[in-house]
C-alpha positions in Angstrom: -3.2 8.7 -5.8 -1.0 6.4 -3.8 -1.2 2.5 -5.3 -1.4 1.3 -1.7 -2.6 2.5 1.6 0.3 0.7 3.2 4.1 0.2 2.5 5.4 0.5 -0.7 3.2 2.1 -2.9 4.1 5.1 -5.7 2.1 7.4 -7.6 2.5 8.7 -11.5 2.3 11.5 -13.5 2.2 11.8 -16.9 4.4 14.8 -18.0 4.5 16.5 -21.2 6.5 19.3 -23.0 4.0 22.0 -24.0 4.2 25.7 -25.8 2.7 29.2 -24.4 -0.6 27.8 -26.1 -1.1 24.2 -24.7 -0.1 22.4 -27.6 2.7 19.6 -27.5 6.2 20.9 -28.2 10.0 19.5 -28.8 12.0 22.0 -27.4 12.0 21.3 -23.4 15.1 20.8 -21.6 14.8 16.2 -20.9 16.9 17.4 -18.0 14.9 19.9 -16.2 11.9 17.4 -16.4 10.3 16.6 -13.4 9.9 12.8 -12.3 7.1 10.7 -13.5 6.4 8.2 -10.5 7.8 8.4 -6.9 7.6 6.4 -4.2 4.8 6.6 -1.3 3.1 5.2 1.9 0.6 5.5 4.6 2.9 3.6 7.2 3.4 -0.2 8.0 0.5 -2.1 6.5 -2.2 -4.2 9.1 -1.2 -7.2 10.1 -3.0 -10.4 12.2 -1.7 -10.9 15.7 -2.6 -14.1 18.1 -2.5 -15.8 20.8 -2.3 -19.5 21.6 -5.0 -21.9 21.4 -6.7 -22.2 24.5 -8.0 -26.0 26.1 -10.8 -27.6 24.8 -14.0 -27.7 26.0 -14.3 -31.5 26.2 -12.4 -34.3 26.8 -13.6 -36.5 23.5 -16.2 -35.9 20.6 -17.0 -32.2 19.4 -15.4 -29.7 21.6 -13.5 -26.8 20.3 -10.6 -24.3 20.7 -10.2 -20.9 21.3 -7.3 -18.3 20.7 -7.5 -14.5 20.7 -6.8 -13.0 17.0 -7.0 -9.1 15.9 -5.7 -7.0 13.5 -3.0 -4.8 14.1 -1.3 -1.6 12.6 
């Protein structure tokens, strides 16, 4: 499985050198072994977008401010 959903992940493998039976052997070729880890990705990774903060609802004491904010692939 990939280690992220977005940019940048990898995944591993483990690879061994075995005989005809299974068991673990010392006679494979290091360089005809396939790779371990590679990279992977699911595409750009989410990300906040927003707007400016709007006026506020009063002119003194407890008003408040409002800006548009959602998440984005």
């Amino acid at each position: 499985q990939c280690s992220s959903t977005c940019a940048g992940g990898f995944q591993r493998r483990v690879v061994v050198c075995q005989d005809e039976n299974g068991y673990t052997a010392n006679n494979c070729d290091e360089k005809s072994k396939p790779m371990e880890q590679r990279s992977c990705e699911s595409g750009p990774c989410p990300q906040w977008a927003y707007g400016n903060w709007g006026e506020c609802t009063k002119p003194c004491g407890s008003g408040t401010r409002t800006r548009l904010v959602v998440c984005q692939r």
